[in-house]
N, C-alpha and C positions, 0 to 999 in steps of 0.2 A: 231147564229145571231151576224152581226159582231158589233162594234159601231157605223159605220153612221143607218145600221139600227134598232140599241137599241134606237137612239135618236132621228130618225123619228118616231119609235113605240112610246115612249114616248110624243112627242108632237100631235100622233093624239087622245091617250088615254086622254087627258086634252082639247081636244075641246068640245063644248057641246052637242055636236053630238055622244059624245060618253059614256055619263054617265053610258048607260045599257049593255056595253064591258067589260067584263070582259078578255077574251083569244083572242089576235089578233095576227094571227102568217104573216108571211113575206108573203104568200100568198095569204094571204086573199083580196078579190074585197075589196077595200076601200070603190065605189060606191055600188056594192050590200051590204055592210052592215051598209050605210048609213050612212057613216062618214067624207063625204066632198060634200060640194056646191058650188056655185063660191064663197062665202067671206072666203071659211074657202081655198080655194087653193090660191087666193092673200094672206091669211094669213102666210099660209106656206112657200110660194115662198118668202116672205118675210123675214121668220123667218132663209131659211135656207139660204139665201143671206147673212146675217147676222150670223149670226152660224157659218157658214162653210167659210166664206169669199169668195164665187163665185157670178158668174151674172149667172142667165137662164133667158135666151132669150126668147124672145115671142114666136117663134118656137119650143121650146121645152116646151108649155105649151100645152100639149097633153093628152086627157085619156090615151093614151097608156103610159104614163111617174108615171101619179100620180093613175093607177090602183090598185100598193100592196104597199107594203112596199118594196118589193126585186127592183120594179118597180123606186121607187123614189130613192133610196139608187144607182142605177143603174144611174142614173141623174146627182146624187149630184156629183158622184166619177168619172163624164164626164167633168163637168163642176168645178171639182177641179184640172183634170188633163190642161183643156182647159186655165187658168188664170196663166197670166204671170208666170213665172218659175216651174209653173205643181208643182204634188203632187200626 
């Protein structure tokens, strides 16, 4: 697990959705085990706008984006390469 997605695991392990996770690995459904809703994905999308210093787009606010872990980590590192002078 690289570090965007150590610290996307990390921030979905601290929502309250997820008190009774103990092992969430990179491909795990987020949705089938119950760890995101709409508040907690404006949460994220917010948290990693911030985080990571990118924008996701309204169009990139998709299940298929926010399904795993490997899923959002795959996102973040589109939309880090996508912002002025990429990364």
């Amino acid at each position: 697990m690289d570090s965007i997605e150590s610290a996307v695991r990390e921030f979905l392990l601290q929502l309250p959705t997820a008190r009774k996770i103990r092992d969430l690995k990179a491909g795990d459904s987020l949705f089938q085990r119950g760890l995101l809703d709409s508040q907690g994905i404006i949460n994220m999308v917010t948290f990693f706008e911030e985080t990571f210093d990118i924008e996701i787009r309204d169009d990139e606010v998709v299940p298929e984006n926010f399904e795993t872990v490997r899923a959002l980590s795959r996102l973040i590192k589109r939309a880090m390469r996508a912002r002025p002078g990429g990364a």
